[in-house]
DSSP file (Angstrom, degrees, kcal/mol; ACC not computed):
  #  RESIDUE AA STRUCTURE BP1 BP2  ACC     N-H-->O    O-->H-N    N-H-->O    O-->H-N    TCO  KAPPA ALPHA  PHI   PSI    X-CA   Y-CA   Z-CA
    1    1 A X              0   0    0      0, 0.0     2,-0.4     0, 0.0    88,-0.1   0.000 360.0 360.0 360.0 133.0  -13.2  -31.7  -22.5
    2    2 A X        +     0   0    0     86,-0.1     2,-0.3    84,-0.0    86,-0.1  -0.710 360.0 177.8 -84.6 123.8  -12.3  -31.3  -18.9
    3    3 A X        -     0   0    0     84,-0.5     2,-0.5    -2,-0.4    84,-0.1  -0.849  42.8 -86.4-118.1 174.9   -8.9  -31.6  -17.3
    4    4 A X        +     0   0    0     -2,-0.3    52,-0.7    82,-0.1    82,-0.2  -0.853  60.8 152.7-108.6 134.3   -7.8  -31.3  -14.3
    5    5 A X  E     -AB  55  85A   0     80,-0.9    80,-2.0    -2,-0.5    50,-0.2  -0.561  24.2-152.0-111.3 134.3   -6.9  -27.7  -13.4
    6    6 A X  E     - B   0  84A   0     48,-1.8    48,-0.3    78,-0.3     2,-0.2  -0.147  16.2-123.6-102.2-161.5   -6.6  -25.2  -10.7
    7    7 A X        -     0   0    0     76,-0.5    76,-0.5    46,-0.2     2,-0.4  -0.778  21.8-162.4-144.5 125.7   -6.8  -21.7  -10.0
    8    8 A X  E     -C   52   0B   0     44,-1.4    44,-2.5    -2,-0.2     2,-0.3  -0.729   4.2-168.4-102.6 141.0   -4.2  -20.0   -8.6
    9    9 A X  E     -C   51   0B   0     72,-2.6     2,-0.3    -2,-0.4    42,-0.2  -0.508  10.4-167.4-145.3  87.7   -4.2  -16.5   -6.9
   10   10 A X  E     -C   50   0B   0     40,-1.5    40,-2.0    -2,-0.3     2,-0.8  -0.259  14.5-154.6 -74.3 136.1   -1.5  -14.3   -5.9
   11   11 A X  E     +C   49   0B   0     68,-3.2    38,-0.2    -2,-0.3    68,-0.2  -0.817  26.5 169.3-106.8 130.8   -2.8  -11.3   -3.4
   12   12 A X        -     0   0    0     36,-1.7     2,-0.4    -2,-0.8    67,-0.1  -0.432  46.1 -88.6-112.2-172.6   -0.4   -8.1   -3.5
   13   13 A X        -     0   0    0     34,-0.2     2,-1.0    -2,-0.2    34,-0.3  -0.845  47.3-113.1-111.3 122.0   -0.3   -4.9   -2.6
   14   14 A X  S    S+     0   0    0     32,-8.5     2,-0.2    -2,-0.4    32,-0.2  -0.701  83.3 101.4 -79.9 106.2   -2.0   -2.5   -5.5
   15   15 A X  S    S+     0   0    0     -2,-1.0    -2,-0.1    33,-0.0     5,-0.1  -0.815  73.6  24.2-170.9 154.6    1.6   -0.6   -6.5
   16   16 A X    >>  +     0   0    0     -2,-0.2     4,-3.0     1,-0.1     3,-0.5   0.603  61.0 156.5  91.2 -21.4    3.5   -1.4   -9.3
   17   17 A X  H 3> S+     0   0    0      1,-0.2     4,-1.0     2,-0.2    -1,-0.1   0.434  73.2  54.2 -49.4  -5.2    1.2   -2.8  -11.5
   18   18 A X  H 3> S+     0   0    0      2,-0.2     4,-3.4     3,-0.2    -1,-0.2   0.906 119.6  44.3 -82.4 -60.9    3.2   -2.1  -14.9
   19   19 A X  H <> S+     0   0    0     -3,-0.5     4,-4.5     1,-0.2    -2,-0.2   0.915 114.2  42.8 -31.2 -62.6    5.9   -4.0  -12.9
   20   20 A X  H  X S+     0   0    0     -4,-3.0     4,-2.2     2,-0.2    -1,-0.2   0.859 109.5  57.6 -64.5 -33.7    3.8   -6.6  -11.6
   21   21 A X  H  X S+     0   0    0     -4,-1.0     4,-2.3    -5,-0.3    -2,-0.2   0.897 109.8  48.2 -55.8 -49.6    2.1   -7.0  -15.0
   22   22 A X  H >X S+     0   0    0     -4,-3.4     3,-1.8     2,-0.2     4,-1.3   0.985 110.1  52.0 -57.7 -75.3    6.0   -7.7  -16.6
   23   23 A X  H >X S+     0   0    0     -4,-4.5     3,-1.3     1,-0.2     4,-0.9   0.772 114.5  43.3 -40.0 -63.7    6.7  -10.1  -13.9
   24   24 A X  H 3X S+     0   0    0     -4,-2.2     4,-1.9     1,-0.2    -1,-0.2   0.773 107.3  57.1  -0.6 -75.2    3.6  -11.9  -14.8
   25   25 A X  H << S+     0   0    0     -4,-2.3    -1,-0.2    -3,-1.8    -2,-0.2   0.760  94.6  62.5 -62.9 -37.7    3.8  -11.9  -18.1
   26   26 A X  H << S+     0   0    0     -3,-1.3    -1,-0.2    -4,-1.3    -2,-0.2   0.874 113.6  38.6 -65.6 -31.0    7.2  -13.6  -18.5
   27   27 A X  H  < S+     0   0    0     -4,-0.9     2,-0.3    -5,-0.2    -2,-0.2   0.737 120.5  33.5 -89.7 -35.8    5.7  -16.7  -16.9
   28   28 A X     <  -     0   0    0     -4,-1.9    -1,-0.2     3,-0.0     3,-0.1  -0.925  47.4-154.4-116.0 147.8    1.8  -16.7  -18.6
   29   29 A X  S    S+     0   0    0     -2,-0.3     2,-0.4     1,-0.2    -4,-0.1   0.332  86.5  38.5 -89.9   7.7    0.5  -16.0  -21.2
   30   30 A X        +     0   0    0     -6,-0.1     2,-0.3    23,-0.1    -1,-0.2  -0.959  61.6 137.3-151.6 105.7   -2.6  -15.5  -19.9
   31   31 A X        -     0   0    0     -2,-0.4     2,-0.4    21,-0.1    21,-0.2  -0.997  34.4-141.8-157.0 147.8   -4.0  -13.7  -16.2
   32   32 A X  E     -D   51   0B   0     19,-2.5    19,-4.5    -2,-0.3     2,-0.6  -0.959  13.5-155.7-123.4 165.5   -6.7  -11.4  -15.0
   33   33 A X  E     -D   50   0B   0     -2,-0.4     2,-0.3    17,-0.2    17,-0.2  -0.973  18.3-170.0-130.3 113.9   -5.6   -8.6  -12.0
   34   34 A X  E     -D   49   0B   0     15,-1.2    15,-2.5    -2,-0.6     2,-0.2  -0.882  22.0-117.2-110.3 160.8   -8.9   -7.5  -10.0
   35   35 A X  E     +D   48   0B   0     -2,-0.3     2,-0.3    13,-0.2    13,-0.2  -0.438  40.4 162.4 -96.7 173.8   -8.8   -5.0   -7.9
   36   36 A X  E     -D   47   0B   0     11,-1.1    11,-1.2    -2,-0.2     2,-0.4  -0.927  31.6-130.8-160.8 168.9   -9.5   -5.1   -4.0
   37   37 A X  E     +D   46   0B   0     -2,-0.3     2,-0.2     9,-0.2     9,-0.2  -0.942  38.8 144.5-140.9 134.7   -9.2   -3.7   -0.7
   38   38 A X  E     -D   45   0B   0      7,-2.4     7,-3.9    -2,-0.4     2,-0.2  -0.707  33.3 -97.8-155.3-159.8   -8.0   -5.7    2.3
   39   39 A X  E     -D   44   0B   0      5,-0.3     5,-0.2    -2,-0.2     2,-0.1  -0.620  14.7-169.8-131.5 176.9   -6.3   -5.6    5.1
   40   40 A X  S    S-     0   0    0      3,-1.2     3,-0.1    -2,-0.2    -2,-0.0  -0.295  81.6 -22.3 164.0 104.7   -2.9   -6.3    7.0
   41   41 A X  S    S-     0   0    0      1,-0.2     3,-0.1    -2,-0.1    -2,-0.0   0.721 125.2 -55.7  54.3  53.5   -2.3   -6.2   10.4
   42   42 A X  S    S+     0   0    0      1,-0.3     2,-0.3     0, 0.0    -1,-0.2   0.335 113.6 111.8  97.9  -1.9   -5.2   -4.0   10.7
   43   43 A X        -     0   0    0     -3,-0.1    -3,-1.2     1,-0.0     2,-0.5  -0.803  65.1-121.6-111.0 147.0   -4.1   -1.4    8.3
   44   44 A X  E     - D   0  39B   0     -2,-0.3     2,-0.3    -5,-0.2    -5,-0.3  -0.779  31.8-177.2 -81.4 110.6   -6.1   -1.0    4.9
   45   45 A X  E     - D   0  38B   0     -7,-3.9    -7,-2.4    -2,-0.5     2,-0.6  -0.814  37.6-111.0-141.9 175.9   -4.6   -1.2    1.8
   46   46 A X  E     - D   0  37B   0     -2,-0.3   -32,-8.5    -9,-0.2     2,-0.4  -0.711  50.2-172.8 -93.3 117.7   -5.2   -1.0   -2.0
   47   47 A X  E     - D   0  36B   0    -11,-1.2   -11,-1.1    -2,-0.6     2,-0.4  -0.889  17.7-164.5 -94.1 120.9   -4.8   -5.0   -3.3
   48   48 A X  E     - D   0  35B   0     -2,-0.4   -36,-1.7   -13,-0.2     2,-0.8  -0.991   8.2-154.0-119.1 152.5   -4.7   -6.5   -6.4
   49   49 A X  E     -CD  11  34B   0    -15,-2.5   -15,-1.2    -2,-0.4     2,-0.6  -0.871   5.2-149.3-131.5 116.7   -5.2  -10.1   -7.0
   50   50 A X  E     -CD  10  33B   0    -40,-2.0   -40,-1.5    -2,-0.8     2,-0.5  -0.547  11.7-159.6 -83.7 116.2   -3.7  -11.9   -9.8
   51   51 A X  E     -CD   9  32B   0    -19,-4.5   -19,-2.5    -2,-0.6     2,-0.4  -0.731   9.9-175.8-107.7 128.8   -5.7  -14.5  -10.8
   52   52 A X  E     -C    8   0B   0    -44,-2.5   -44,-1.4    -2,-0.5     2,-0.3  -0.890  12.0-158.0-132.0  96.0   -4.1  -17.6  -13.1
   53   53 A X        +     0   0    0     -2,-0.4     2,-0.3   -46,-0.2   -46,-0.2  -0.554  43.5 124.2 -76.8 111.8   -6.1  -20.8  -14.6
   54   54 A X        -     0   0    0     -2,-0.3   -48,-1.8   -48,-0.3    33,-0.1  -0.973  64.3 -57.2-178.7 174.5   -3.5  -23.7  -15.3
   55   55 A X  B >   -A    5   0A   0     -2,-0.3     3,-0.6   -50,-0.2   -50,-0.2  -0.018  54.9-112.1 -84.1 167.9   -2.5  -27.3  -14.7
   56   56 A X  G >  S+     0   0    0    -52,-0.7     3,-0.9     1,-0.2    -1,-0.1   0.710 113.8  65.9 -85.9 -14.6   -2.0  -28.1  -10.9
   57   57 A X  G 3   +     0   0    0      1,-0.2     3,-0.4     2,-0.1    -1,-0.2   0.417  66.8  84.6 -99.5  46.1    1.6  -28.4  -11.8
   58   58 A X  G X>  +     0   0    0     -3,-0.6     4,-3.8     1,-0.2     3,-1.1   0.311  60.0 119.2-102.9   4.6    2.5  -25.0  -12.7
   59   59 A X  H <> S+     0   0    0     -3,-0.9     4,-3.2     1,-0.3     5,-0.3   0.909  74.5  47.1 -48.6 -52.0    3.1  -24.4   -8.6
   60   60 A X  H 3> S+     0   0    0     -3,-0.4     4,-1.2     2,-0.3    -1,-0.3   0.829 108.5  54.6 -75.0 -24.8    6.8  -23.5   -8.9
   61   61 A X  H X> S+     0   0    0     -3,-1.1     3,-2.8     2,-0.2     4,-0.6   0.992 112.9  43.3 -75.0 -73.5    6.1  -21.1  -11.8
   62   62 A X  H >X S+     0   0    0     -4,-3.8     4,-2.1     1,-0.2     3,-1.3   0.917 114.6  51.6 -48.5 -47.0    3.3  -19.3   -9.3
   63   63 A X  H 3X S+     0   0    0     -4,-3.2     4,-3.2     1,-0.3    -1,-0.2   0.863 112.8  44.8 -65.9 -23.2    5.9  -19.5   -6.2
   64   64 A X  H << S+     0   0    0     -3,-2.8    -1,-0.3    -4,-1.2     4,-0.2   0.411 110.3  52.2-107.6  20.4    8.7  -17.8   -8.4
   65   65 A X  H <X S+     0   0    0     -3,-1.3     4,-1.5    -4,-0.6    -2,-0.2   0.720 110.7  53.2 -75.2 -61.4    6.3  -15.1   -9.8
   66   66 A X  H  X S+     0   0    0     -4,-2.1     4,-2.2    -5,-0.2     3,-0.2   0.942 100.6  56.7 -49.5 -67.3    5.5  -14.4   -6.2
   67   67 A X  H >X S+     0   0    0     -4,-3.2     4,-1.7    -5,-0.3     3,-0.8   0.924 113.3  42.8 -19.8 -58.2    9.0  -14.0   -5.2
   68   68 A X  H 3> S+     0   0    0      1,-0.3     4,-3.4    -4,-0.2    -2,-0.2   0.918 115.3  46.1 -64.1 -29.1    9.3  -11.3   -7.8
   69   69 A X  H 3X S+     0   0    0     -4,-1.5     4,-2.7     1,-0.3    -1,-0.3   0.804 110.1  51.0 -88.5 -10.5    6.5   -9.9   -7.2
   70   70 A X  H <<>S+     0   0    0     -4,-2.2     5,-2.5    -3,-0.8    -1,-0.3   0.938 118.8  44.9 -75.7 -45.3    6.9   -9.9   -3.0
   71   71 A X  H ><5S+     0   0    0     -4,-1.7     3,-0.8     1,-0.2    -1,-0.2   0.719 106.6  57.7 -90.9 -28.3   10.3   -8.3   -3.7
   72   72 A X  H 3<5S+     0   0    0     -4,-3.4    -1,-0.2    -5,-0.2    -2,-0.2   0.923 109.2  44.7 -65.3 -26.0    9.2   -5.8   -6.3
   73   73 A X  T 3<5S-     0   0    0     -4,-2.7    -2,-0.2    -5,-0.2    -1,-0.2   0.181 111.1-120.2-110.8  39.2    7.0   -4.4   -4.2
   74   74 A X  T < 5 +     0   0    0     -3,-0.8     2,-0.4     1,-0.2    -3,-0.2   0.751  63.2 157.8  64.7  25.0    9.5   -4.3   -1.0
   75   75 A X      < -     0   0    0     -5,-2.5    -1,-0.2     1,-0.2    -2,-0.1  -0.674  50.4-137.0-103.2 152.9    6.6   -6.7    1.0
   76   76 A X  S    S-     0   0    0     -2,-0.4     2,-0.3    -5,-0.0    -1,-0.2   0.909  84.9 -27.0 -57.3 -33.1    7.0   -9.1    4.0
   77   77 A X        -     0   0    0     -7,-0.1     2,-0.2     2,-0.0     0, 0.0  -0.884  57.8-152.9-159.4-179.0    5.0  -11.6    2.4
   78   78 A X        -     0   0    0     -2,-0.3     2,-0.4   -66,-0.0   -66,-0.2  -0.705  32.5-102.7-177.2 140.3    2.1  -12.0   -0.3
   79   79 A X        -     0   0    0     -2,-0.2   -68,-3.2   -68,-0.2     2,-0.5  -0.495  27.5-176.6 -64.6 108.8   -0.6  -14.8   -0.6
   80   80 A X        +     0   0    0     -2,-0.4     2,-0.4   -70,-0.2   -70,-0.2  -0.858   9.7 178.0-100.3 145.1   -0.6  -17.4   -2.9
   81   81 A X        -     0   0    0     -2,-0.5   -72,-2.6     2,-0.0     2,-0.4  -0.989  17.3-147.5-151.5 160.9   -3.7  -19.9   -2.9
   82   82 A X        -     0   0    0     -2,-0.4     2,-0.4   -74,-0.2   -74,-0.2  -0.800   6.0-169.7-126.0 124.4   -4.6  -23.1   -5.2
   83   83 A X        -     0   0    0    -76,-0.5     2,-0.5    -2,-0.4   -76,-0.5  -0.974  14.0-152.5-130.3 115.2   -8.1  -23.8   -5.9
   84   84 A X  E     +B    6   0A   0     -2,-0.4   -78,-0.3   -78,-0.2     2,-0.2  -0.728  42.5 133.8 -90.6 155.2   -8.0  -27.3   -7.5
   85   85 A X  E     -B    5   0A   0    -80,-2.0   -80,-0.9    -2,-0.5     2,-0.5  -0.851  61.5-102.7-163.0-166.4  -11.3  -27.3   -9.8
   86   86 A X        +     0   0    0     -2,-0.2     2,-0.4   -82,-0.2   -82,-0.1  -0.827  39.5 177.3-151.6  94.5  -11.7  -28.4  -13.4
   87   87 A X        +     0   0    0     -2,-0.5   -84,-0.5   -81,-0.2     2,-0.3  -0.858   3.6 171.5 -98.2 135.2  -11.8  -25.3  -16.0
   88   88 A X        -     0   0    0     -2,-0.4     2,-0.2   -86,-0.1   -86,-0.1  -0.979  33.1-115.4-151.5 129.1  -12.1  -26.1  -20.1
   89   89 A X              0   0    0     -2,-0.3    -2,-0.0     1,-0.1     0, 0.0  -0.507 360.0 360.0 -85.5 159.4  -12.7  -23.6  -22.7
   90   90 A X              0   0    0     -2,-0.2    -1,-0.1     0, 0.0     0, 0.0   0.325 360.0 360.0-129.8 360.0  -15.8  -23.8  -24.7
């Protein structure tokens, strides 16, 4: 059955991940973390982006995940983005 669902995707800075994994984890039970390389302000850096499947109203949970995660890892900012779509497990 289909509800509707998002995907949500916070982009980091790859450091920390045991850290970043706890923060995570207190908030889902469920995430996958790919790894990446991207950029910021021209400079190259090691990314991971934590990726999270869940109801569209789960927003404030992703925005206060993101806090921790912007502040564990000392950064001006980190991306969150909402992809509304419609995921059901089979």
């Amino acid at each position: 059955m289909e509800n509707q669902s998002a995907t949500f995707r916070i982009y980091t800075e790859n450091k920390n991940q045991d850290k970043i994994e706890e923060i995570i984890s207190r908030y889902f039970d469920g995430f996958t973390i790919y790894k990446a390389e991207g950029f910021w302000r021209l400079q190259k850096e090691k990314t991971l982006i934590i990726e999270i499947l869940g109801e569209s109203d789960i927003v404030s949970k992703i925005n206060s995940a993101a806090r921790e995660i912007k502040s564990a890892n000392n950064q001006e900012a980190v991306i969150v983005q909402k992809i509304k779509n419609n995921n059901w497990l089979v």
